[in-house]
C-alpha atoms as a printed R data frame, in Angstrom:
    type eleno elety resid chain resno       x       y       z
1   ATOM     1    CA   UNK     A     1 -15.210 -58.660  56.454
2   ATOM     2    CA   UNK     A     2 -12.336 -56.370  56.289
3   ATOM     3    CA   UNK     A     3 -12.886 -52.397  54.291
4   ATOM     4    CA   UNK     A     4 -10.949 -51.742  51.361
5   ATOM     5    CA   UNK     A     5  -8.154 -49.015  52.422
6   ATOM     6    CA   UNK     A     6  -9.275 -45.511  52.504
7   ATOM     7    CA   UNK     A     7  -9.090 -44.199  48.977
8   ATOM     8    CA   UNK     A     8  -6.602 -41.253  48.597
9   ATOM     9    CA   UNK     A     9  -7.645 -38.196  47.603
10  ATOM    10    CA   UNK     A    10  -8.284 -37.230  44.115
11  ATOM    11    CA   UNK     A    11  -5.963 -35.253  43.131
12  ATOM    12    CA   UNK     A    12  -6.329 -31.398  42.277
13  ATOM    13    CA   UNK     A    13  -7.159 -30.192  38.907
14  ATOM    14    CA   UNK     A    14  -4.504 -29.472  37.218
15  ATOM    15    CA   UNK     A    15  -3.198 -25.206  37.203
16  ATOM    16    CA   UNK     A    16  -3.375 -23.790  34.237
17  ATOM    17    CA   UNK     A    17   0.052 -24.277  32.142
18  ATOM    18    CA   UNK     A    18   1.260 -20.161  32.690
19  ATOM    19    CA   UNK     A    19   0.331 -19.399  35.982
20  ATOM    20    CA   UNK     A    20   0.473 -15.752  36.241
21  ATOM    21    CA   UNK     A    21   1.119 -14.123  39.977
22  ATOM    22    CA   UNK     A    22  -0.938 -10.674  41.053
23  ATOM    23    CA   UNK     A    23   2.144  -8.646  40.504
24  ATOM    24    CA   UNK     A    24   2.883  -9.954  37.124
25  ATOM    25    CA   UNK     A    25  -1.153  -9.281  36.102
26  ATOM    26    CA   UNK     A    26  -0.895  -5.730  37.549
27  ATOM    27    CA   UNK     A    27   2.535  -5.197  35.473
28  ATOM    28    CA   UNK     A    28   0.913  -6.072  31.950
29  ATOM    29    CA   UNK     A    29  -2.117  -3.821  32.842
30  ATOM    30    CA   UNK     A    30  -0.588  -1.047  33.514
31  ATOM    31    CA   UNK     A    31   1.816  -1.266  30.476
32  ATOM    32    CA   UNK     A    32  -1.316  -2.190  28.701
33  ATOM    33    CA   UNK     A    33  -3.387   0.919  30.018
34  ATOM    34    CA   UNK     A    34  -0.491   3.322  28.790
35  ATOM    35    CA   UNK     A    35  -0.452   1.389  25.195
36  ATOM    36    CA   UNK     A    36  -3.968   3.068  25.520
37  ATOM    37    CA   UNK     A    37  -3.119   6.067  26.646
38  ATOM    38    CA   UNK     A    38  -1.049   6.491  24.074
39  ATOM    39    CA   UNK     A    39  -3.087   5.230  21.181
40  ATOM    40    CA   UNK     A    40  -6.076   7.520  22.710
41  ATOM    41    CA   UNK     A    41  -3.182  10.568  22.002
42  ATOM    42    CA   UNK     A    42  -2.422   9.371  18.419
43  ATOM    43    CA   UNK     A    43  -6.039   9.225  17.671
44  ATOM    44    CA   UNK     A    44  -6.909  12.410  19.240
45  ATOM    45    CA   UNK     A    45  -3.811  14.081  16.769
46  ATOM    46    CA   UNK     A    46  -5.281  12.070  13.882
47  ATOM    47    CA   UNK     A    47  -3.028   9.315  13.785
48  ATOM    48    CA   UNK     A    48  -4.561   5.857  11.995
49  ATOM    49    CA   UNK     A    49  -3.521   3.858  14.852
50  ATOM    50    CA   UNK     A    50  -3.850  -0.254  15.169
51  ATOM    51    CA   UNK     A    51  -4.866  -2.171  17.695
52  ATOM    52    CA   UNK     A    52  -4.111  -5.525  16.224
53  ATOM    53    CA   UNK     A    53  -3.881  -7.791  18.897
54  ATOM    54    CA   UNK     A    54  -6.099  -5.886  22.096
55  ATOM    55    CA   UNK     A    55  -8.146  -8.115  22.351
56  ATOM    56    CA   UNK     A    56  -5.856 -10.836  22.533
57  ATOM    57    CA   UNK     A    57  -3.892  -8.966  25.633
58  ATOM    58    CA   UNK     A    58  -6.886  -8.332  27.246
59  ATOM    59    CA   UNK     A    59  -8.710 -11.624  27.343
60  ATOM    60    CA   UNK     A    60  -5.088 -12.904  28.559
61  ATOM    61    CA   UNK     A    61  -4.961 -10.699  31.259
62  ATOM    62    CA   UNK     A    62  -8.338 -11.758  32.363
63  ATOM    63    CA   UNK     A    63  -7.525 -15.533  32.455
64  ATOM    64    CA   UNK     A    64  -4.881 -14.787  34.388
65  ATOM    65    CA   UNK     A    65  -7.084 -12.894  36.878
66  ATOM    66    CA   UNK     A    66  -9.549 -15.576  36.820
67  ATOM    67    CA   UNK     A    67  -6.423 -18.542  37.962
68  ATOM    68    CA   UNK     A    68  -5.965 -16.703  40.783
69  ATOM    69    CA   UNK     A    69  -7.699 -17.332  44.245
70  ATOM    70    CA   UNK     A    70 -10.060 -15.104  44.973
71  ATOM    71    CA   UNK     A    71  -8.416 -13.057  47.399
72  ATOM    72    CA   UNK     A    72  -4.970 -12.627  45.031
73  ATOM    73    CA   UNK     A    73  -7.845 -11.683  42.035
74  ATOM    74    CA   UNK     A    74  -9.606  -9.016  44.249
75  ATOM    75    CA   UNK     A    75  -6.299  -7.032  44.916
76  ATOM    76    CA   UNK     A    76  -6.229  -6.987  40.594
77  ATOM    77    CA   UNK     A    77  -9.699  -4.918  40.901
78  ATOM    78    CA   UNK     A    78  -8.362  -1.481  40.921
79  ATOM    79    CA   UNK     A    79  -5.876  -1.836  38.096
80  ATOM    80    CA   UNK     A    80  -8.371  -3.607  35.839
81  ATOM    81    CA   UNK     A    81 -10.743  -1.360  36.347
82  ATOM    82    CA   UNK     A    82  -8.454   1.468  35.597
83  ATOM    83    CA   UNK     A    83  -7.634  -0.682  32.295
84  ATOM    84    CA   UNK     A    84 -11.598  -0.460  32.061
85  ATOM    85    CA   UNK     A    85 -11.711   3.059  32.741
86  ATOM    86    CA   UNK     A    86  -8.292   4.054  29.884
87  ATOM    87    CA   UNK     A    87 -10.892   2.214  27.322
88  ATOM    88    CA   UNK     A    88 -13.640   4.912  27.265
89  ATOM    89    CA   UNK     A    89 -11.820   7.686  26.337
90  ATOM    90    CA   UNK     A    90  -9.899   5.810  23.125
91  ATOM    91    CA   UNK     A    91 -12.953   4.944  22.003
92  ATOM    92    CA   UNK     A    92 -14.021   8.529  22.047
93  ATOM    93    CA   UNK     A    93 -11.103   9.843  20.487
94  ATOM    94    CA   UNK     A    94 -11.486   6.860  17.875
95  ATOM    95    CA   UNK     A    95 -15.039   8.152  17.068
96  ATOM    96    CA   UNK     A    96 -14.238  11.714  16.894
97  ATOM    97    CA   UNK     A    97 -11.425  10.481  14.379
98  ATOM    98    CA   UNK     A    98 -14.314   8.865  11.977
99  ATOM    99    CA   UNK     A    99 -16.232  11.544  12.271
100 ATOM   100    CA   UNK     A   100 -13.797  13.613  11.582
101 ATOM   101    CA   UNK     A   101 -12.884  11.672   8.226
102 ATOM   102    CA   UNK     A   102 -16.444  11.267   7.076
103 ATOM   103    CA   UNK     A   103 -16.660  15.225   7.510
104 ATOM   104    CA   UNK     A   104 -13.531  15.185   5.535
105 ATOM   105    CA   UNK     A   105 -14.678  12.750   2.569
106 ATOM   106    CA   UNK     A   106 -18.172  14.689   2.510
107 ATOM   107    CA   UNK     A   107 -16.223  17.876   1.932
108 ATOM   108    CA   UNK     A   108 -14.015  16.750  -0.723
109 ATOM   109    CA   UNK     A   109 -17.619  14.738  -2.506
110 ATOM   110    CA   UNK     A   110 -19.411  18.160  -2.034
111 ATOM   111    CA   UNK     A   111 -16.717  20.286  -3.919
112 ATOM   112    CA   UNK     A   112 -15.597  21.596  -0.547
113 ATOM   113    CA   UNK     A   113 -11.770  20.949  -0.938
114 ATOM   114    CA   UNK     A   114  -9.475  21.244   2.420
115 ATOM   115    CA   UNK     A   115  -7.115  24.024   2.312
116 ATOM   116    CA   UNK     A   116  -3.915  21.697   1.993
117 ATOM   117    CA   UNK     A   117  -5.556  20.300  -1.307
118 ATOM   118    CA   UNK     A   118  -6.568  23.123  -2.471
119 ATOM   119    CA   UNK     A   119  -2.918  24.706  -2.454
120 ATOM   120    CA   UNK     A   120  -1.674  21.746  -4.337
121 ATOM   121    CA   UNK     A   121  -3.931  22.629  -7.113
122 ATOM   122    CA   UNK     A   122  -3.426  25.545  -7.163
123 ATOM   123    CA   UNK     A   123   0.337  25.513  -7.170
124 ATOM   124    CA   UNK     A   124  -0.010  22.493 -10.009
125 ATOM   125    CA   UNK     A   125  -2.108  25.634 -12.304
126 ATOM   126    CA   UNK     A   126   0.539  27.566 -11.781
127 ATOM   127    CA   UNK     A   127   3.595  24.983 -12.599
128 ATOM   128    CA   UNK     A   128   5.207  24.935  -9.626
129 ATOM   129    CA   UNK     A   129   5.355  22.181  -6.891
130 ATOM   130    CA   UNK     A   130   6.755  21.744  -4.165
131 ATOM   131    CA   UNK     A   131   9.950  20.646  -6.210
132 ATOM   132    CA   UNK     A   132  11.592  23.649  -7.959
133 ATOM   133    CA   UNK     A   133  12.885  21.828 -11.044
134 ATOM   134    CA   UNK     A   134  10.106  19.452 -11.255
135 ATOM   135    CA   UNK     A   135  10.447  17.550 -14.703
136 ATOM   136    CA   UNK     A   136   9.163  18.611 -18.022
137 ATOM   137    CA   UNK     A   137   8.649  22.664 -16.305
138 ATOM   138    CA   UNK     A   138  11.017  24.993 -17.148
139 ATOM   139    CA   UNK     A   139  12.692  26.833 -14.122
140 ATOM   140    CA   UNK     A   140  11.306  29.974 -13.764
141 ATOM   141    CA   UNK     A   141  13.965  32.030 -11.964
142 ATOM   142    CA   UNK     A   142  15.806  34.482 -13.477
């Protein structure tokens, strides 16, 4: 009785279709961790910032991590984690931003107008705005 040949080996599963290499990983997180940076600064200056499209970057970058063998992924620990690490203070600065608004909103509701507001009005009682000839006033200098 004769064997069958040897059947060849099955072939690999196939790579994902956008390979990314370590370097290219470690590039997008660190332009990604400044993106943070500075939308941690905006928010911090009161800036309505938008993150539209975070999570998208980040679950990339971690599919991309997780295609690599394990000993490329490991060398992508230290700038992930520092990706990690740029998260915690944005979301700080994000909540001190609501808070700050909902002090803001409780103000105004309580009768408690902000200076800036309050000016307005009180240049409005008087007539004048910020525009000199502002329609339907009559100019008041001499």
């Amino acid at each position: 009785m004769t064997r069958p040949p040897p059947a060849s080996p099955s072939p690999a599963p196939p790579a994902p279709e956008s390979t990314e290499s370590a370097g290219r990983i470690v590039e997008q997180a660190l332009a990604l961790s400044a993106t943070l940076d500075d939308a941690r600064t905006q928010a911090e200056a009161g800036v309505l910032i938008d993150l539209a499209g975070l999570e998208e970057r980040v679950a990339h970058l971690c599919l991309a991590a997780e295609s690599l063998p394990r000993g490329e992924a490991r060398t992508l620990l230290g700038p992930l984690g520092d990706l990690v690490a740029a998260l915690a203070p944005l979301a700080a600065a994000l909540t001190d931003q609501q808070a700050r608004r909902e002090e803001t909103i409780a103000a105004a509701l309580a009768g408690r107008d902000d200076p800036h507001t309050a000016r307005q009005r009180a240049a409005a009682a008087y007539g004048r705005s910020g525009n000199p000839a502002a329609p339907g006033r009559p100019d008041d200098t001499p």
